[in-house]
DRENGUNU-691761 format. One line per field, with one value per residue (C-alpha): chain; residue in one letter; residue number from 0; x, y, z. Coordinates in steps of 0.02 Angstrom, whole numbers. Each point is the difference from the previous one (the first is absolute). Layout:
% DRENGUNU-691761
kette	A / ...
rest	a / ...
nr	NUM / ...
px	X / ...
py	Y / ...
pz	Z / ...
//
This chain:
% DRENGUNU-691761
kette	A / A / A / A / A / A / A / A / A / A / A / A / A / A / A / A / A / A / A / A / A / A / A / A / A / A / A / A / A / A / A / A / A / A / A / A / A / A / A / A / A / A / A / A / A / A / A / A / A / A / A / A / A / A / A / A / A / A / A / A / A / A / A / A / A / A / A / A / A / A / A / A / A / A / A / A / A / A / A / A / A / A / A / A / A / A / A / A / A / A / A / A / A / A / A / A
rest	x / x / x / x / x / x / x / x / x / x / x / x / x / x / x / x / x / x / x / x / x / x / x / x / x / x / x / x / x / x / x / x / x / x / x / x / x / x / x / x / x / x / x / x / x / x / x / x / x / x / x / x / x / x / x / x / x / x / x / x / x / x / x / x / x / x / x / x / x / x / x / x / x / x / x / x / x / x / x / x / x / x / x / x / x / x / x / x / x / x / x / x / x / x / x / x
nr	0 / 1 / 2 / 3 / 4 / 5 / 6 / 7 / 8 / 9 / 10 / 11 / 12 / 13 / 14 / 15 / 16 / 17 / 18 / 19 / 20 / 21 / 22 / 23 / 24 / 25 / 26 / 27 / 28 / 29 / 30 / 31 / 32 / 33 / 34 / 35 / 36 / 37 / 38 / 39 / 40 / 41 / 42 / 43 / 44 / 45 / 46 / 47 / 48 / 49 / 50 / 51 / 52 / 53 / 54 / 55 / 56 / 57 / 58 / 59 / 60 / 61 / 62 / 63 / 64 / 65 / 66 / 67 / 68 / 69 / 70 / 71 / 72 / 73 / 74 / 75 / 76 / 77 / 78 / 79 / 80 / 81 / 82 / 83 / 84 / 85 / 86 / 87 / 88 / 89 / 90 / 91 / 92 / 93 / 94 / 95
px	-1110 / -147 / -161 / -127 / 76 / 155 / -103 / -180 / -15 / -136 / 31 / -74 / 98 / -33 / 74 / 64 / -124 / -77 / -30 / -127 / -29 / -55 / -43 / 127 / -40 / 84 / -14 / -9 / 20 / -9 / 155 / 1 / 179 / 40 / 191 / 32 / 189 / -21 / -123 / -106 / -151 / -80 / -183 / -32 / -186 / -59 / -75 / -47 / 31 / 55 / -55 / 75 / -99 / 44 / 63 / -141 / 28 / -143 / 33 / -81 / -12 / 19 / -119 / 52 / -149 / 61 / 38 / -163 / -77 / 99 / -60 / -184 / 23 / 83 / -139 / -128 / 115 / -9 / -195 / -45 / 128 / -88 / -172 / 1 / 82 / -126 / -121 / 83 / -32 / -169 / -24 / 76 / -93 / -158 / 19 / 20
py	3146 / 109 / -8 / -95 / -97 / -87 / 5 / -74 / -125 / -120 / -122 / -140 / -173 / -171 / -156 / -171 / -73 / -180 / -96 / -154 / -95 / 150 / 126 / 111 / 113 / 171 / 61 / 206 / 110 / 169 / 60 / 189 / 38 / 141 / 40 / 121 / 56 / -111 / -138 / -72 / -118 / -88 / -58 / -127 / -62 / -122 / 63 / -104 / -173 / 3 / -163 / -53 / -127 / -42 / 171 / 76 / 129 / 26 / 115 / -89 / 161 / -71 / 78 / 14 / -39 / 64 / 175 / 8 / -66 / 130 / 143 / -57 / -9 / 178 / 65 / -65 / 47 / 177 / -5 / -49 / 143 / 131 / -62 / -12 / 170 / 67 / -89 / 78 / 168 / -31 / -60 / 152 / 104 / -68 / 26 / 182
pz	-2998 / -98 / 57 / -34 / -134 / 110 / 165 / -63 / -125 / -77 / -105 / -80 / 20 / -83 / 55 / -88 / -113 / 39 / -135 / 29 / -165 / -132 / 151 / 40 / 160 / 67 / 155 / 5 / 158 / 33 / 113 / 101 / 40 / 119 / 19 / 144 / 44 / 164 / -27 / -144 / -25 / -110 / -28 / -131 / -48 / -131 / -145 / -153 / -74 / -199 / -73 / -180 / -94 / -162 / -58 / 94 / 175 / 100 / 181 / 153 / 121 / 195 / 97 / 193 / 103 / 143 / -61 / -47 / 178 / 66 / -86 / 25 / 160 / 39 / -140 / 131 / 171 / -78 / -42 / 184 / 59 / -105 / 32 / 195 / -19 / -76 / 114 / 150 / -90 / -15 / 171 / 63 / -126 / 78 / 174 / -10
//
């Protein structure tokens, strides 16, 4: 096994097309593949939509809501962590 190449891998997977009437849609998904000598795991997400219409593609990019709840709400977790930080500096700074 060489690293990274054999251990970590992402790739880019599309699935079977669905045709309905002249539409034809393709999933897409983004795959991380980690190979380790005693385990291995795999993490698939979501990532687009290709949409053929008469000899037309257009990408429809998902876009995961959640992911980006999450990361607003660490983004603010972090904020009030700094700022009552510094708050408790100041506090202290003040009752010298």
């Amino acid at each position: 096994m060489s690293w990274p190449s054999e251990l970590i891998k992402l790739t880019t997977t599309t699935s079977q097309p669905v045709t309905i009437g002249e539409i034809t849609l393709t999933p897409e998904a983004h795959a991380l593949v980690v190979r380790l000598p005693f385990a291995g795991f795999v993490w698939n997400r979501p990532s687009a939509v290709l949409v053929e219409r008469g000899g037309q593609f257009e990408r429809l990019h998902i876009i995961n809501l959640s992911r980006v709840a999450q990361i607003c709400l660490i983004a603010a977790t972090l904020l009030f962590v700094l700022l009552s930080q510094g708050q408790m500096a100041w506090r202290k700074e003040m009752s010298r």
